[in-house]
C-alpha positions in Angstrom: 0.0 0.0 0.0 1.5 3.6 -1.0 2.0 6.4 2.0 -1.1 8.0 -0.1 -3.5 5.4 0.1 -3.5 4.5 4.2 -6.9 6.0 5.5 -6.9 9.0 8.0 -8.8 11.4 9.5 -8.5 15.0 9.6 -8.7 16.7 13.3 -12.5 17.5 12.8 -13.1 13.7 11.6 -13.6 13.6 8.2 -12.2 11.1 6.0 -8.9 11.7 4.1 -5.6 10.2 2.9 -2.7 11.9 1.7 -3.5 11.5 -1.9 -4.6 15.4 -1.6 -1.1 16.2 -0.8 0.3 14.3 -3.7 2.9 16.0 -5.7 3.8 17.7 -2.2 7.1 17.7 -0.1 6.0 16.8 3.2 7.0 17.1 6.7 4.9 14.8 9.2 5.2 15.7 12.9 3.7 14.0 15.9 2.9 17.3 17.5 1.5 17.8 21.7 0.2 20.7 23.2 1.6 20.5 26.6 5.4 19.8 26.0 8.8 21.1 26.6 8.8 20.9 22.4 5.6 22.6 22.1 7.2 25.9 20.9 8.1 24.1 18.1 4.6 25.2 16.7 6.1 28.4 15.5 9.0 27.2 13.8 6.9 24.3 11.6 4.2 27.5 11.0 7.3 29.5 9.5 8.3 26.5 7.6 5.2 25.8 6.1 4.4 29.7 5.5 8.1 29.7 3.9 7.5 26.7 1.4 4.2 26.9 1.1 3.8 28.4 -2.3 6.5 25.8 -3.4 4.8 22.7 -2.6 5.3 21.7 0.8 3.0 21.5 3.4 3.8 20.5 7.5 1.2 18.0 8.9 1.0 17.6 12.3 -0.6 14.2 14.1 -1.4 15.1 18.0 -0.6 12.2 20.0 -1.1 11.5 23.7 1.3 8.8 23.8 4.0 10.7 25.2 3.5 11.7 29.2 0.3 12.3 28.5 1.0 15.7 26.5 -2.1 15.7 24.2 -5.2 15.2 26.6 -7.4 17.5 24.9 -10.5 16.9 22.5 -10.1 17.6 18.9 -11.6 21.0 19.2 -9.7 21.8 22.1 -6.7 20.9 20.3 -7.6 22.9 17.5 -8.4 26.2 19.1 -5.1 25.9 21.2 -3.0 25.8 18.1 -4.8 28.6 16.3 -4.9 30.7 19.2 -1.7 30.3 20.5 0.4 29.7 17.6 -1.4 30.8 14.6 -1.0 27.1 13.0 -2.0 27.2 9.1 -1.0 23.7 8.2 -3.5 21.0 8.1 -3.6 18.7 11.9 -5.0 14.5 11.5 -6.8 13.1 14.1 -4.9 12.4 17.2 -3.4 9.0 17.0 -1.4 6.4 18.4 2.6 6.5 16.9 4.4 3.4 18.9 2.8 0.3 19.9 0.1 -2.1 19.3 -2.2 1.0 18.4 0.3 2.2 15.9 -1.8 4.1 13.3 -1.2 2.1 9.8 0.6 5.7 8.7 3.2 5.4 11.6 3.7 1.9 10.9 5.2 3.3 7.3 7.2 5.5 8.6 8.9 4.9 11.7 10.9 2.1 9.0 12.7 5.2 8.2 16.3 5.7 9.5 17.4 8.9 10.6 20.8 10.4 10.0 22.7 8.0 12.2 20.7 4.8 11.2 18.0 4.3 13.6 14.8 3.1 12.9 11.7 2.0 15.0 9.6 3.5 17.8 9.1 7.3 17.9 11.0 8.9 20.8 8.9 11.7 21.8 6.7 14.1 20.5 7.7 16.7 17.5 9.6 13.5 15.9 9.5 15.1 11.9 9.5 12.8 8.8 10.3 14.2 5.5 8.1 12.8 2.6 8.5 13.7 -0.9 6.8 14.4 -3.6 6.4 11.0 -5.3 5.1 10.0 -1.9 8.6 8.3 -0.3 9.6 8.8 3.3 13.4 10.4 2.9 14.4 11.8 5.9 13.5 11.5 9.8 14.4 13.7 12.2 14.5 13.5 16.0 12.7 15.4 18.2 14.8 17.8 19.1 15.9 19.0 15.7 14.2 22.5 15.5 12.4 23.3 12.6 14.8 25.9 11.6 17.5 23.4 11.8 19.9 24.2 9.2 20.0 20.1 8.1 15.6 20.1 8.6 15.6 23.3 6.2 18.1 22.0 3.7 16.4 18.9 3.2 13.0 20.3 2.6 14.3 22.8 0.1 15.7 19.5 -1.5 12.2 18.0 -2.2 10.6 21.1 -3.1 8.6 20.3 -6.4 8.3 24.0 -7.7 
């Protein structure tokens, strides 16, 4: 099964897949709302603002998984990031990323080494993979690699279809 055809939801529950985002550079993010790594927001709303017009879009996936950092409904979740951070880019349904819950997406791409070769489980929250256009997962990036990250910013700007 492609990365495009997996079934998701979007955070106010509709149906979608990525298939809308085809053609796209991508940067996937299990995002929180209650972390250390929260901030991050602003730096993935810069990112996507930056590229935007280029092809790329940031998606961000709340998950609770982590120290119980995502408690909130859907709505709540919503109106936090908007509010507080002014986020643009499109949010899934919250979602399970390690585990026997692993949503089918995660399963794809947590196969995906990041720059010193590890695979597997997501470590935290704000973990970033890079997908690109033709739909492959190409990069992963740690949680703690900030989305202006010199490395983050020159591999986007690598996949950039326009």
């Amino acid at each position: 099964m492609s990365i495009y055809e997996i079934p998701l939801r979007t955070l106010s529950g509709e149906p979608t897949t990525l298939a809308e985002h085809r053609g796209k550079a991508l940067l996937i993010v299990n995002v929180a709302s209650k972390c250390g790594l929260t901030p991050q927001y602003t730096g993935l709303e810069q990112l996507h603002e930056r590229f935007a017009g280029r092809g790329f879009s940031v998606l961000g996936v709340p998950c609770n998984q982590f120290a119980g950092q995502e408690p909130g409904t859907s709505e709540e979740i919503a109106e936090f990031c908007s509010a507080t951070y002014g986020v643009t880019f499109p949010l899934l349904e919250k979602a399970e990323v390690n585990g026997e819950g692993r949503h089918p997406l995660y399963a794809e791409l947590v196969k995906t080494p990041d720059a010193e070769g590890a695979a597997g489980d997501i470590q935290w929250n704000f973990e970033k993979f890079l997908v690109s256009p033709a739909g492959e997962v190409v990069g992963r990036f740690r949680p703690r690699t900030e989305p202006e990250d010199a490395a983050l910013v020159s591999a986007v700007e690598a996949q950039l279809p326009a």
